[in-house]
C-alpha positions as CSV (number, residue, x, y, z in Angstrom):
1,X,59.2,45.8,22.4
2,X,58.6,42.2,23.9
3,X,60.3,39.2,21.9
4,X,57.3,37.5,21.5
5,X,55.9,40.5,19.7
6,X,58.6,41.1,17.6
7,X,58.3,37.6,16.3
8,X,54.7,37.6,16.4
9,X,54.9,41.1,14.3
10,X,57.4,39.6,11.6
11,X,55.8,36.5,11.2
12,X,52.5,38.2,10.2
13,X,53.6,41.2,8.4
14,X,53.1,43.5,11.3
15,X,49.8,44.4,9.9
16,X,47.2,42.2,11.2
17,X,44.7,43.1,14.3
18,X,44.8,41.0,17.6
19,X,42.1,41.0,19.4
20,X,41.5,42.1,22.8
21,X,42.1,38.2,24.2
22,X,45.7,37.4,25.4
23,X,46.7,34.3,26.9
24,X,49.8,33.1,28.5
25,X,51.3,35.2,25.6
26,X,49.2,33.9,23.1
27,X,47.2,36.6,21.3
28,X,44.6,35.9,19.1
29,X,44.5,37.3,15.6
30,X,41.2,38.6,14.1
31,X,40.8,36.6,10.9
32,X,37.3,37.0,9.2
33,X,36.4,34.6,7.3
34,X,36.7,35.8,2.7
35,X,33.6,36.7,1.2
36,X,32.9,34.4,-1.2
37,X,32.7,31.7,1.6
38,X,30.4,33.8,3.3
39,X,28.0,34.3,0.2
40,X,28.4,30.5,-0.5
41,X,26.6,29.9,2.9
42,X,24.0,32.4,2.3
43,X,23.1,30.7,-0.8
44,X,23.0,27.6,0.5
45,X,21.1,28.9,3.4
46,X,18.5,30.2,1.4
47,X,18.2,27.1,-1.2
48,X,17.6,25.4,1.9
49,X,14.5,27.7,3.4
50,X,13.5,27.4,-0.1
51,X,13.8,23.5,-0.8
52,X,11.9,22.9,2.9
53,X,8.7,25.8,2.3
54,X,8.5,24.1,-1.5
55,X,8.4,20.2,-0.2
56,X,7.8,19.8,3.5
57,X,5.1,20.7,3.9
58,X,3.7,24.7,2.6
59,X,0.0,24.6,3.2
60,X,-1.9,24.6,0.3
61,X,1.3,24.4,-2.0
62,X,-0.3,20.5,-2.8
63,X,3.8,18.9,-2.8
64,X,3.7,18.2,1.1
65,X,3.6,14.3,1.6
66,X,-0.3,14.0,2.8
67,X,-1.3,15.3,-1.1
68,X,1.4,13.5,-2.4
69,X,0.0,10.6,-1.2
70,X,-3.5,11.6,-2.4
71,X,-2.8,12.2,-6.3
72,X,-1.1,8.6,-5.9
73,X,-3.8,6.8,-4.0
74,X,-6.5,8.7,-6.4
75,X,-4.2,7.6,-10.0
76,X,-4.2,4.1,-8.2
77,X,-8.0,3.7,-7.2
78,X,-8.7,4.9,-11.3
79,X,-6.4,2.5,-13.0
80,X,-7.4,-0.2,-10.9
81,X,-11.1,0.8,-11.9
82,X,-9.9,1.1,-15.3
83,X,-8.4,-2.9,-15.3
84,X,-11.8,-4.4,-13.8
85,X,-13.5,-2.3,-16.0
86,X,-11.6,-3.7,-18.8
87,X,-11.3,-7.0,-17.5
88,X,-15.4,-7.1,-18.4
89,X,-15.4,-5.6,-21.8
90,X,-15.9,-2.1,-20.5
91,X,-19.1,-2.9,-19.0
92,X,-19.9,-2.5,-15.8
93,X,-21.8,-5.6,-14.1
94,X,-25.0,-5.5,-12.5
95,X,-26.3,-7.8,-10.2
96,X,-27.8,-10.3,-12.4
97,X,-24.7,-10.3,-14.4
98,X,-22.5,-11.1,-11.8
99,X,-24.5,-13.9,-10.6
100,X,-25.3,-15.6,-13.5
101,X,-21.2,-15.0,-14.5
102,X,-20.5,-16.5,-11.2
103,X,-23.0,-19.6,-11.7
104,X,-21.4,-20.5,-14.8
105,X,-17.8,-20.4,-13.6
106,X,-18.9,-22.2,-11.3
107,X,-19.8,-24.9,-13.2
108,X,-17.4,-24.6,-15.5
109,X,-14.4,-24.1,-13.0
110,X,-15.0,-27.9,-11.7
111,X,-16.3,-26.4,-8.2
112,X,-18.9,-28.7,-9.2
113,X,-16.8,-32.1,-8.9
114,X,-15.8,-31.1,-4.8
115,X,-18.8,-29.1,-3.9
116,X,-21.8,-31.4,-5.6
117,X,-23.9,-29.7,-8.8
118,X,-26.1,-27.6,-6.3
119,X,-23.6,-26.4,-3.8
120,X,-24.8,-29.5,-1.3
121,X,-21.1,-30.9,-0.6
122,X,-19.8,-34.3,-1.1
123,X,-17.1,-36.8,-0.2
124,X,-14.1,-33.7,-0.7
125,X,-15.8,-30.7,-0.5
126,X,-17.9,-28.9,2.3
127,X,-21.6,-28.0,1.8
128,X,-21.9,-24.3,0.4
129,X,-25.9,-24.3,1.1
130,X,-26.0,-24.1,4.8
131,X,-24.7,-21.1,7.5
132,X,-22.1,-22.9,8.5
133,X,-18.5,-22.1,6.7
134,X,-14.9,-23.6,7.7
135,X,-13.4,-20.5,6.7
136,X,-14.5,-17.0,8.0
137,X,-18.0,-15.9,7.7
138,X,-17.8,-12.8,5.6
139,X,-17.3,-12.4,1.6
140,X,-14.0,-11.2,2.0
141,X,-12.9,-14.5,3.8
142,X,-14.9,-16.8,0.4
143,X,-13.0,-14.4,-2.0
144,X,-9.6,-15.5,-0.6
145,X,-10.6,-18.9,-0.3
146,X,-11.2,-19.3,-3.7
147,X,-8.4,-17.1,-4.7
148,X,-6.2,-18.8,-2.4
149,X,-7.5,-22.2,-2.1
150,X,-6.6,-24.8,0.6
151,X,-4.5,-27.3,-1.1
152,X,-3.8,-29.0,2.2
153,X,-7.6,-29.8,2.0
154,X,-8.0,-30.5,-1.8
155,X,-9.2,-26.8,-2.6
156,X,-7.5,-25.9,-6.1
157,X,-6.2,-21.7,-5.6
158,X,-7.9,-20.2,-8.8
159,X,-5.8,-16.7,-8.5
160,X,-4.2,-18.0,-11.8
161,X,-6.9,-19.1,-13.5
162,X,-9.7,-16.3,-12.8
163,X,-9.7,-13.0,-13.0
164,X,-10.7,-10.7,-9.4
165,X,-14.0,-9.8,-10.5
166,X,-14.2,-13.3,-11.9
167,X,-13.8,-14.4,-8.3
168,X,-15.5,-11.8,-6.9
169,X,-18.8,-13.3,-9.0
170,X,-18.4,-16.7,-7.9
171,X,-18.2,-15.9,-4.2
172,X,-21.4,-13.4,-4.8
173,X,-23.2,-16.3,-6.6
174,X,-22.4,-18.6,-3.6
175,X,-23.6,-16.0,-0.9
176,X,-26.4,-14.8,-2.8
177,X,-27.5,-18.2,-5.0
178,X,-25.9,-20.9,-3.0
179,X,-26.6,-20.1,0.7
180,X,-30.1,-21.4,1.7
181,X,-31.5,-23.3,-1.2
182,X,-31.8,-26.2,0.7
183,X,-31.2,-28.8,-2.2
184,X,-31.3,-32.2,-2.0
185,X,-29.1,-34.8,0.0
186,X,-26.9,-31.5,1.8
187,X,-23.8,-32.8,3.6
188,X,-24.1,-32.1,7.6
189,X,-23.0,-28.9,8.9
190,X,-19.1,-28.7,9.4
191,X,-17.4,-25.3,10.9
192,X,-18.9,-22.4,12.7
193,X,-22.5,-20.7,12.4
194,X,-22.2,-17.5,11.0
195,X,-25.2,-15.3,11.0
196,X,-27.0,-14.6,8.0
């Protein structure tokens, strides 16, 4: 018997199995691996199948992200629904009430003292009668003006001191009311032409 196995034999206990590899002497020793680290990475293999069918994605499970988003955007669009609702005493406006809402904020508001009694403009404020806006031409574009404002330009942000629907009803009064009624002593044209 070699040295190197005699050593090799004594300092294992003589009773372990080499494997078929040897190597400049060295021999490698077949050393599998206890079981309970074995069954640890079976169970963590499996919790992990498990954990990525359950929330990545499973069709028709409903947890992937897509529904996830869904329930969210749905619970969003109903309490948002729920506050303008609200916001109006539970009632839903109509048409008629939204304008004649709008017509009296905007008298009460002060739009009035910039913007003249009947929307014609003045010395501050443009003329809201004509087709021709400083701003953007859509209902979107009043809505964020008046929400907004244009302090640089003397136009007081009302975010804080109406509601969104409130706002909403002014700029519908404006469109709807304001826009072509021709009154009296109109200030000229300023801005773009926006198509009615």
């Amino acid at each position: 018997m070699r040295e190197e196995d005699k050593i090799s034999s004594n300092s294992t206990g003589g009773n372990d199995e080499h494997e078929e590899h040897d190597f400049d002497g060295i021999r490698e020793l077949n050393n599998p691996a206890p079981n309970w680290i074995v069954l640890v990475f079976i169970a963590t293999f499996g919790f992990s199948l498990f954990y990525a069918i359950t929330y990545f994605g499973y069709p028709g499970n409903g947890n992937d992200q897509t529904s996830e988003y869904n329930r969210k955007s749905a619970a969003f669009d109903k309490k948002k629904k729920q506050q303008e609702e609200a916001s109006t005493g539970g009632v839903v406006m109509g048409e008629q009430e939204k304008l004649a809402s709008g017509a009296q904020l905007f008298a009460q508001k002060g739009c009035i003292a910039c913007h003249g009694l009947n929307g014609e403009g003045n010395q501050i404020g443009p003329n809201l009668t004509d087709n021709y806006w400083l701003n953007g031409c859509s209902e979107e574009s009043l809505t964020h003006m008046i929400a907004e404002g244009k302090p640089e330009k003397g136009m007081t942000p009302f975010k804080t001191m109406l509601t969104g629907e409130e706002i909403k009803n002014v700029a519908i009064f404006i469109t709807k009311k304001l826009v072509g009624s021709n009154p009296a002593n109109p200030k000229a044209p300023q801005g773009v032409e926006c198509k009615p």
